[in-house]
C-alpha positions as CSV (number, residue, x, y, z in Angstrom):
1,X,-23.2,18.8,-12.0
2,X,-21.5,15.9,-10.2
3,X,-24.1,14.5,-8.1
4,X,-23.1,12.9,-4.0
5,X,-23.2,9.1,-5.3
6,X,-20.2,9.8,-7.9
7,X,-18.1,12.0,-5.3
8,X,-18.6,8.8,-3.0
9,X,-17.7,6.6,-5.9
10,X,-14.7,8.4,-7.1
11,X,-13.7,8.5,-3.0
12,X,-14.1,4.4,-2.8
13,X,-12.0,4.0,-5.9
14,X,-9.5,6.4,-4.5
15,X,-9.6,4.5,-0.7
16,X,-9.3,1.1,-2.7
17,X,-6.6,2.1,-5.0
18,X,-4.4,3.1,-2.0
19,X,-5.1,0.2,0.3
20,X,-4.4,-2.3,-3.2
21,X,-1.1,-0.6,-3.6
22,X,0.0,-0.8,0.0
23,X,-1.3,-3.7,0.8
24,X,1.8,-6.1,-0.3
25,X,4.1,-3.8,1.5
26,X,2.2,-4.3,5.0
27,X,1.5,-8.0,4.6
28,X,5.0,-8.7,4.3
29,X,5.7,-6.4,6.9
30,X,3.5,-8.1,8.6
31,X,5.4,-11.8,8.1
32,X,8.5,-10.5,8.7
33,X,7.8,-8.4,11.9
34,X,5.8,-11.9,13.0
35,X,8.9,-14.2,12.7
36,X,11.0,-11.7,13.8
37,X,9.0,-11.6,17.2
38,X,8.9,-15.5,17.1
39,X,12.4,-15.4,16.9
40,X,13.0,-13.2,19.8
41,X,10.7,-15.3,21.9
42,X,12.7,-18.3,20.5
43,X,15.8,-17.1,21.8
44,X,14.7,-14.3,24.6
45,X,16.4,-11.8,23.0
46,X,14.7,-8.6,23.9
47,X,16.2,-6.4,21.5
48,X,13.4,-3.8,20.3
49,X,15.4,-2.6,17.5
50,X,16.2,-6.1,15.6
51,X,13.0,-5.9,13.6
52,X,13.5,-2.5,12.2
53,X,16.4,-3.5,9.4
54,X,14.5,-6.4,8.3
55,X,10.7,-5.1,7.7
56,X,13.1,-2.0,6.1
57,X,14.7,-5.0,3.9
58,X,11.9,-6.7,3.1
59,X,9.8,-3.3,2.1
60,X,12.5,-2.2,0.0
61,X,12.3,-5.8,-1.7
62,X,8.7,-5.8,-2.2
63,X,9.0,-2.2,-3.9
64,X,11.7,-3.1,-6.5
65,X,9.8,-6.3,-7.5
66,X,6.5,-4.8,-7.6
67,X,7.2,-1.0,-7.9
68,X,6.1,-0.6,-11.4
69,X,2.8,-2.4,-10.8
70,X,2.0,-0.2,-8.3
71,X,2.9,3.0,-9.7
72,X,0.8,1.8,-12.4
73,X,-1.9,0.9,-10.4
74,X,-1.7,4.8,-9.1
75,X,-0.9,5.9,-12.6
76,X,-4.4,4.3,-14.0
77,X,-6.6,5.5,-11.1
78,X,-5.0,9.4,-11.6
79,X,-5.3,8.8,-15.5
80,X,-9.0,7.5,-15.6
81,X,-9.6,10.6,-12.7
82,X,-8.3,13.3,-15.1
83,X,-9.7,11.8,-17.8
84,X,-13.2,12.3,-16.6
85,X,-12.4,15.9,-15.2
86,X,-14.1,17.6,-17.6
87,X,-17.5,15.6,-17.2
88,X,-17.1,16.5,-13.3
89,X,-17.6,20.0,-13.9
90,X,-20.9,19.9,-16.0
C-alpha cells in the first residue's frame, strides 16, 4: 500500500518537474516583457500590445532550442512514474 509520505513525494517531483520545464520559458518572458517596458518608458510609447509579438517570439525561440530537453525532462518523470505503477498498488 502506498503510504501519505510517497504520494507527497511523487506530488513534489511532479510540482518540480513542471516548474524545471517551464521555467526557461517564463524567465525569458520575463527579460523580454522587462526591456520591452523599459523601452516604452524610454520612448513614452504607450502601446499595450507591443510586448505581445515579442514574449510570443521569444517563447517560440526558447521552445525550438530547448524543446527536446524539456519533453525529455516530462518524458523521464512520466517514464520513472509508470515504471513504479505497479509497486503503487501493493
Amino acid at each position: 500500500m502506498i503510504t501519505q509520505g510517497e504520494v507527497l513525494d511523487i506530488t513534489r517531483e511532479g510540482f518540480m518537474t513542471v516548474i524545471m520545464t517551464a521555467l526557461p520559458i517564463l524567465l525569458v518572458s520575463l527579460v523580454v516583457g522587462l526591456v520591452i517596458s523599459v523601452f516604452q518608458t524610454i520612448t513614452s510609447i504607450q502601446e499595450q500590445t507591443l510586448t505581445f509579438v515579442p514574449k510570443i517570439l521569444a517563447a517560440f525561440a526558447v521552445m525550438m532550442l530547448l524543446g527536446s530537453w524539456m519533453l525529455d525532462n516530462m518524458t523521464t518523470y512520466m517514464t520513472d512514474l509508470w515504471n513504479a505503477f505497479a509497486y503503487y498498488l501493493n
